[in-house]
C-alpha positions as CSV (number, residue, x, y, z in Angstrom):
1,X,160.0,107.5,107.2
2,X,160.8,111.1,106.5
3,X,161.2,111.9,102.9
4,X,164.5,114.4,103.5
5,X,167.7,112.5,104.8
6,X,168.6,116.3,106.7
7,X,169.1,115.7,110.1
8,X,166.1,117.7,112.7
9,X,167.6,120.5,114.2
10,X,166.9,120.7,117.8
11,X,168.2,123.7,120.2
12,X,167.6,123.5,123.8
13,X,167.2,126.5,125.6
14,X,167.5,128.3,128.9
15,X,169.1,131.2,130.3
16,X,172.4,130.5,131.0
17,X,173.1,127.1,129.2
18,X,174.7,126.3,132.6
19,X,171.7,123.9,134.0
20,X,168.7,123.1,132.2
21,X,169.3,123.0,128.9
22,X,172.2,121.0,128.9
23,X,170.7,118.3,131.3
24,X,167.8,118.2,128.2
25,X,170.5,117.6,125.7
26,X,171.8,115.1,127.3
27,X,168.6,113.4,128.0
28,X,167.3,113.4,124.2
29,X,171.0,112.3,123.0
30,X,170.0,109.5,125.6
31,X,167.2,108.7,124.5
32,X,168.1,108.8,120.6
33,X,171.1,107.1,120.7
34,X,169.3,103.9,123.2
35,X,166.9,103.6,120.4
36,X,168.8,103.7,117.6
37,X,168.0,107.3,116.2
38,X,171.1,109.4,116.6
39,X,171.4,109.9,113.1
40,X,168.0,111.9,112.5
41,X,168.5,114.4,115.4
42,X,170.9,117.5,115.6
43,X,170.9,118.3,119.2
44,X,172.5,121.0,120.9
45,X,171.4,123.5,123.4
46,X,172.1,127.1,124.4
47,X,171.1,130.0,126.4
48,X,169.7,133.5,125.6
49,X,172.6,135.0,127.6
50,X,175.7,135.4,128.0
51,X,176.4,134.7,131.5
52,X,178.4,131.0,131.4
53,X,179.7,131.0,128.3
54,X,182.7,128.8,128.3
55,X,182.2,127.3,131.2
56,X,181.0,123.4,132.0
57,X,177.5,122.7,132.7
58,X,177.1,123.1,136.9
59,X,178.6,120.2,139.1
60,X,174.8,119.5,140.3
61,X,174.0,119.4,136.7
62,X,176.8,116.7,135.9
63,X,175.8,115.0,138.9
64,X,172.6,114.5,138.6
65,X,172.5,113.4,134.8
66,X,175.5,110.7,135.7
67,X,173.4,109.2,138.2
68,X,170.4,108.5,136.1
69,X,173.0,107.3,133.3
70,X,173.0,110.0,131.0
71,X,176.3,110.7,129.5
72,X,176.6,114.4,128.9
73,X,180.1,115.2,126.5
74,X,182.9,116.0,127.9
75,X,183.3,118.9,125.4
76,X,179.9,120.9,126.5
77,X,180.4,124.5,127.4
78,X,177.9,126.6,127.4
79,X,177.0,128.8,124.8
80,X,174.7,131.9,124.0
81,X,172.2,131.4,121.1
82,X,172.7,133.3,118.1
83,X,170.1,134.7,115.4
84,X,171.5,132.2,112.8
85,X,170.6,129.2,114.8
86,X,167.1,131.0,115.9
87,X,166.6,130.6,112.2
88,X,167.6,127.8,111.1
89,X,166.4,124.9,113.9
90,X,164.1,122.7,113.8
91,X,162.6,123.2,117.2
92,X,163.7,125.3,119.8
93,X,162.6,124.1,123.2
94,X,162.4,126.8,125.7
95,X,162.9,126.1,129.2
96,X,160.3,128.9,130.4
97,X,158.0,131.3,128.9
98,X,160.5,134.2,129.5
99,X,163.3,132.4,126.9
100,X,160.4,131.4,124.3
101,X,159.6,135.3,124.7
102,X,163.4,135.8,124.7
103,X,163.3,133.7,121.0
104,X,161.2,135.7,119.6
105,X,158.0,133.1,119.7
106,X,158.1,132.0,116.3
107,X,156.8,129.0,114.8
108,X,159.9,126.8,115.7
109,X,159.6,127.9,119.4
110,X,157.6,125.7,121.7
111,X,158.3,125.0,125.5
112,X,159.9,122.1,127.1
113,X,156.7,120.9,129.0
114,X,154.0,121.5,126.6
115,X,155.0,118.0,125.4
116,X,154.2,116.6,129.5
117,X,150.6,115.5,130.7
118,X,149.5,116.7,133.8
119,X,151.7,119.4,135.0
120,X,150.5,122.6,137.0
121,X,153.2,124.8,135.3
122,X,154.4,125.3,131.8
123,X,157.7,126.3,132.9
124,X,160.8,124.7,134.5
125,X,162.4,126.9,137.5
126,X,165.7,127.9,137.3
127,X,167.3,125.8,140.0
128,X,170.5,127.4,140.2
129,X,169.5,130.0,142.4
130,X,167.0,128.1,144.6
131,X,169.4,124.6,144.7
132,X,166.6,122.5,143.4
133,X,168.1,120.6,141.0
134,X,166.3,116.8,141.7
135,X,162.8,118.6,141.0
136,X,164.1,120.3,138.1
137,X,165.9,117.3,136.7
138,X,162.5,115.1,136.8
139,X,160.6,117.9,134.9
140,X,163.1,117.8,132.4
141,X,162.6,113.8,132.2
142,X,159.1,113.7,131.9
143,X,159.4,116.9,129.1
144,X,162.1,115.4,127.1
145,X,160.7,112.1,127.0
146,X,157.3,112.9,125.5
147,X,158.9,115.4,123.7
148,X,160.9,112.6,121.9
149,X,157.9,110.4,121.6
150,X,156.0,113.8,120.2
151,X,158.5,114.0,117.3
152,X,158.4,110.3,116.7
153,X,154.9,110.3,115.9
154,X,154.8,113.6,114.2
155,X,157.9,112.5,111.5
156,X,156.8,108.8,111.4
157,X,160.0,107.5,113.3
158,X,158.7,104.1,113.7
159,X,161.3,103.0,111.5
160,X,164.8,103.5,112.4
């Protein structure tokens, strides 16, 4: 069990918040809320600019998370990260090497798939300019999945 009942504050990040970062938001919530761990997680995502702020998360992005049954809130818009937040989360979870850069690299700073096995790259294309959603959507998966079983070991999750 964790000895402070505070909840760990995760951020999500990309560029834009527009594509990536949501989808991984709404894959942990997923994930925590399936196993009955909601509660211990603040999760939210955001991007280092401010290109899409306001707007909804991209149609392939909705798409994509609805068919593999992961609810994303009707109230995400995206959002730019702000120094407050750098500070004060838990872990931030860069999509790519340019936004961990873009964070400032501190100790809260890691990247998406340092948490996956077996991967040639570290980083997660953007897919919005290059339409490759599907293969960005599985490396998402596979990083948010081991990233969630990485925190469940590291704070002793095992009991809910």
């Amino acid at each position: 069990m964790r000895a402070t009942v505070e909840p760990i504050k995760i951020i999500f990040v990309c560029l834009g918040n527009y594509c990536r970062s949501p989808m991984a938001e709404a894959i942990f919530n997923t994930l925590a809320e399936a196993d009955g761990r909601a509660h211990l997680f603040q999760v939210s995502s955001a991007g280092t600019k401010d290109w899409d702020v306001g707007l909804r998360p991209d149609p392939r992005t909705q798409k994509l998370l609805w068919e593999h049954g992961y609810p994303l809130s009707p109230h995400k818009r995206a959002q730019m990260i702000t120094q407050g937040e750098i500070q004060q989360a838990d872990h931030l979870i860069a999509m790519t090497q340019r936004v961990a850069d873009e964070l400032g690299n501190g100790e809260n700073v890691s990247l998406l798939l340092d948490y996956a096995e077996d991967l040639p790259s570290k980083d997660i294309p953007d897919p919005y300019p290059t339409n490759t959603f599907p293969e960005a959507f599985s490396l998402i998966e596979q990083g948010v999945q081991a990233f969630y079983a990485h925190l469940v070991r590291t704070y002793h999750l095992n009991q809910k």
